[in-house]
C-alpha positions as MATLAB code, in Angstrom:
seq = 'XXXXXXXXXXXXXXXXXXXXXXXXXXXXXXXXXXXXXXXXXXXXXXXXXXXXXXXXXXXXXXXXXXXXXXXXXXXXXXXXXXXXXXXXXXXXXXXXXXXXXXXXXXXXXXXXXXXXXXXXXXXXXXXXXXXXXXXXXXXXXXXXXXXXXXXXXXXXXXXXXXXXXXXXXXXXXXXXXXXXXXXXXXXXXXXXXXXXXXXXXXXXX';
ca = [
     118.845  -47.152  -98.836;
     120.484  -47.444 -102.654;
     116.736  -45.091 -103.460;
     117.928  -42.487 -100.470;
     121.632  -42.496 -101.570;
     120.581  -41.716 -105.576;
     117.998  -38.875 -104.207;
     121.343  -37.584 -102.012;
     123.362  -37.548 -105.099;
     120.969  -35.860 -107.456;
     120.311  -33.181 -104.713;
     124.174  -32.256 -104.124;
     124.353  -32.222 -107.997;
     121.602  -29.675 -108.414;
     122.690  -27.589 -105.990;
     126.160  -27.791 -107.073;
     124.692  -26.637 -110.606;
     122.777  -24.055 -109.244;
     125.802  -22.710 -107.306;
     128.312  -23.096 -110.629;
     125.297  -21.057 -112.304;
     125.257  -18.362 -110.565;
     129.044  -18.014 -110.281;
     128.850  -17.736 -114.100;
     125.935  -15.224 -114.065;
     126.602  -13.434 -111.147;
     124.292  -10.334 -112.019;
     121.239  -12.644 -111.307;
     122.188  -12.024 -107.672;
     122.200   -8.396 -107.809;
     118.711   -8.772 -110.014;
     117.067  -11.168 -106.719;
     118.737   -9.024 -104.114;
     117.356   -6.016 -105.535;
     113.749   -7.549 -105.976;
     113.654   -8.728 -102.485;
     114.580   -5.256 -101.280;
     111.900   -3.843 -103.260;
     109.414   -6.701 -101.975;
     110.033   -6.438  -98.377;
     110.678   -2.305  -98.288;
     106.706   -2.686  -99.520;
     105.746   -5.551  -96.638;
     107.067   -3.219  -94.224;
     105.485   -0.001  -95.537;
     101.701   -2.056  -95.587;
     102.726   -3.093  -92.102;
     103.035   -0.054  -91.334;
     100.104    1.548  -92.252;
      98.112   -1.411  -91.091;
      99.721   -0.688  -87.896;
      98.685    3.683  -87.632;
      95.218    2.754  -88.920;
      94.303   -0.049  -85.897;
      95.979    2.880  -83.677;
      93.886    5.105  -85.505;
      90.736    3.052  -85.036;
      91.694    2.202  -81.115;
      91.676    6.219  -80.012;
      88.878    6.697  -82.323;
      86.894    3.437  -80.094;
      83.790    4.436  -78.255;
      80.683    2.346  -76.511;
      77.299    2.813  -75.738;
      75.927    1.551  -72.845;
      73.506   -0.246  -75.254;
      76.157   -1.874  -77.278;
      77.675   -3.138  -74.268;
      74.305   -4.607  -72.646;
      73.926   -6.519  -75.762;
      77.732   -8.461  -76.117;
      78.154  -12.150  -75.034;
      79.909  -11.954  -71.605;
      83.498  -12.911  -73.520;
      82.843   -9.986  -75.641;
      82.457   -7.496  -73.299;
      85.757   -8.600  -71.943;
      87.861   -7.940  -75.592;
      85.560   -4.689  -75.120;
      87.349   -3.669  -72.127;
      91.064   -4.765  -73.253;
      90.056   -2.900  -76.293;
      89.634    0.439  -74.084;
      92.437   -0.055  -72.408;
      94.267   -0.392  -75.520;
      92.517    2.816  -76.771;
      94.092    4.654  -73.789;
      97.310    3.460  -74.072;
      97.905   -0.024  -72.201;
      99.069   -1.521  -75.415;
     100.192   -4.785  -73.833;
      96.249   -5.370  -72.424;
      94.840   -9.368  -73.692;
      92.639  -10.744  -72.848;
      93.020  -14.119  -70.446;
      89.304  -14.840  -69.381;
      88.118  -18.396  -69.348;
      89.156  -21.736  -67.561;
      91.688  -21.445  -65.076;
      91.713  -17.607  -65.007;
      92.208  -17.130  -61.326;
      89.893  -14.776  -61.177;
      91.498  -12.664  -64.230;
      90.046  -11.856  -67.311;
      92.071   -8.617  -68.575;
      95.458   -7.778  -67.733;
      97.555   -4.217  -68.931;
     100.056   -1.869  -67.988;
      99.099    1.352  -68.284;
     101.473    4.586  -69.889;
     102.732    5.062  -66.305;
     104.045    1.504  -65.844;
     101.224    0.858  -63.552;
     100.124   -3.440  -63.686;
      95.910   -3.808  -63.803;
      94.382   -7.328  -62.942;
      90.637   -6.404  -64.054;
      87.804   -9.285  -63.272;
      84.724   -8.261  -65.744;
      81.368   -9.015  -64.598;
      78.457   -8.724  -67.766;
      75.209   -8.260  -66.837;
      72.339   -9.310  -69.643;
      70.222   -6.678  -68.083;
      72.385   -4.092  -66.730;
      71.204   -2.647  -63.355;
      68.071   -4.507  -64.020;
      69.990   -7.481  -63.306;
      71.446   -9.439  -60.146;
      74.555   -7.142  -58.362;
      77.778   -8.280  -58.291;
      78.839   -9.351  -55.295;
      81.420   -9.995  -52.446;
      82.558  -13.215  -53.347;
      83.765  -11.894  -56.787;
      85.969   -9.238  -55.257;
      87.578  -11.846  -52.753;
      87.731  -14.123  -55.887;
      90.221  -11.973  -57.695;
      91.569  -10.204  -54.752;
      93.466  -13.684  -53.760;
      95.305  -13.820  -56.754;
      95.498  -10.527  -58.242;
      98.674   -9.416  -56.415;
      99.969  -12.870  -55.575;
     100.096  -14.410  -59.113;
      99.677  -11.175  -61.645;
     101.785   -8.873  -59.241;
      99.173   -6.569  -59.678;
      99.327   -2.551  -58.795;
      95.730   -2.152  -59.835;
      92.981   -4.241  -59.372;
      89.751   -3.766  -60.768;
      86.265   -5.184  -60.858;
      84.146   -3.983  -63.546;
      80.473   -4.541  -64.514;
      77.882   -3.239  -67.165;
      75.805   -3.516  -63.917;
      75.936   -2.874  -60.155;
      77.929   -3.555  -56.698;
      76.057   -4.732  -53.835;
      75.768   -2.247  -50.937;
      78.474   -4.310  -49.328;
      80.909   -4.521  -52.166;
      82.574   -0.781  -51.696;
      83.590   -1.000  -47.816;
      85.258   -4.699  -48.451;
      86.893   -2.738  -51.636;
      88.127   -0.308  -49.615;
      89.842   -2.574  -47.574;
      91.298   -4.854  -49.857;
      92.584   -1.847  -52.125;
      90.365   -2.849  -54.846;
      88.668   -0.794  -57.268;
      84.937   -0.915  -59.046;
      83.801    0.740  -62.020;
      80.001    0.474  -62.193;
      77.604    1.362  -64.786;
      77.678    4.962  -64.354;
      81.618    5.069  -64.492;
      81.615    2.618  -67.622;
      79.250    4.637  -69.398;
      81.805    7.509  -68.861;
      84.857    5.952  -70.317;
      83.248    4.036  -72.798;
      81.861    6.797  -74.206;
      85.337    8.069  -74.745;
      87.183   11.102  -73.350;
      89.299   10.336  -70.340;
      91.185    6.953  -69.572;
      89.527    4.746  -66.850;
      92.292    5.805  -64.142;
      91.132    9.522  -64.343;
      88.002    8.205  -63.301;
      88.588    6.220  -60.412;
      89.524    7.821  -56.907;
      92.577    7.250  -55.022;
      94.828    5.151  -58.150;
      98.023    4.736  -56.449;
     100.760    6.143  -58.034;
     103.690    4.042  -60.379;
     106.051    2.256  -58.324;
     109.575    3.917  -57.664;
     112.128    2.324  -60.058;
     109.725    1.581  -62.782;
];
């Protein structure tokens, strides 16, 4: 305790020093002020163009169908949250893994619109098993429920079952396949452009 109280002392003594200090050379303060404007006016001008050249980069993103065959299956998810960044959903993470509920990207799109997208990576493409019913149930009972989702989406490097686009249809769900991911991977128009019947914003939004 008599060790803490000395250290307390000493402390309120410098600082008192420091303080009497700078009341007698006041102008250092203007000198630090003025370097600290000049150091963070420069932080925020880097920031800044760090910021325009990943926006830069993002529009300029495109994919091959190649490229995408070859990523890990947690790749080709930041792969699709980075296209949906690319076309404007700057809020789109990625949230695959444990406990997902059947999630792995979500995004807002420019017109306000909410997308729960469940991404299915095939090794071999359309070589490969299809993806199946019981993934489109999977995130189709908790897409709207816990995500409050506008848009929900299934998309695979690979292909649907014959029964997936009937139990789609009825569940309001939407699948991109290979053919429409080669589209908008390639680059050009944003993945809503390319599926049929995306519902329009909600009034109020």
């Amino acid at each position: 305790m008599l060790l803490f109280g000395f250290g307390a002392v000493a402390g309120l003594a410098l600082i008192w020093a420091v303080i009497a200090w700078l009341l007698v050379n006041w102008w250092a303060l203007i000198v630090l002020g003025a370097l600290a404007a000049v150091g963070g006016t420069g932080w925020v001008h880097r920031y800044r163009q760090q910021q325009e050249g990943d926006r830069v980069r993002q529009q300029a993103l495109r994919y091959g169908l190649s490229e995408l065959d070859a990523l890990h299956h947690r790749d080709f998810e930041y792969a699709i949250r980075d296209l949906m960044r690319r076309d404007g959903c700057t809020d789109a993470r990625q949230i695959g893994g444990a406990g997902d509920n059947g999630a792995d990207v979500l995004a807002t799109d420019p017109l306000g619109r909410s997308w729960v997208i469940q991404v299915k990576h095939r090794r071999d493409g359309d070589r490969g098993s299809p993806v199946g019913t019981p993934d489109l149930q999977r995130v189709n009972g908790t897409a709207r429920q816990l995500y409050g989702a506008d848009i929900v989406l299934v998309v695979t490097n690979g292909r649907f079952s014959t029964r997936c686009a009937p139990l789609a249809a009825q569940l309001r769900m939407h699948l991109a396949d290979r053919r429409t991911l080669a589209a908008w991977a390639s680059g050009g128009r944003p993945l809503w452009e390319l599926l049929p019947r995306v519902p329009p914003p909600r009034q109020g939004r």
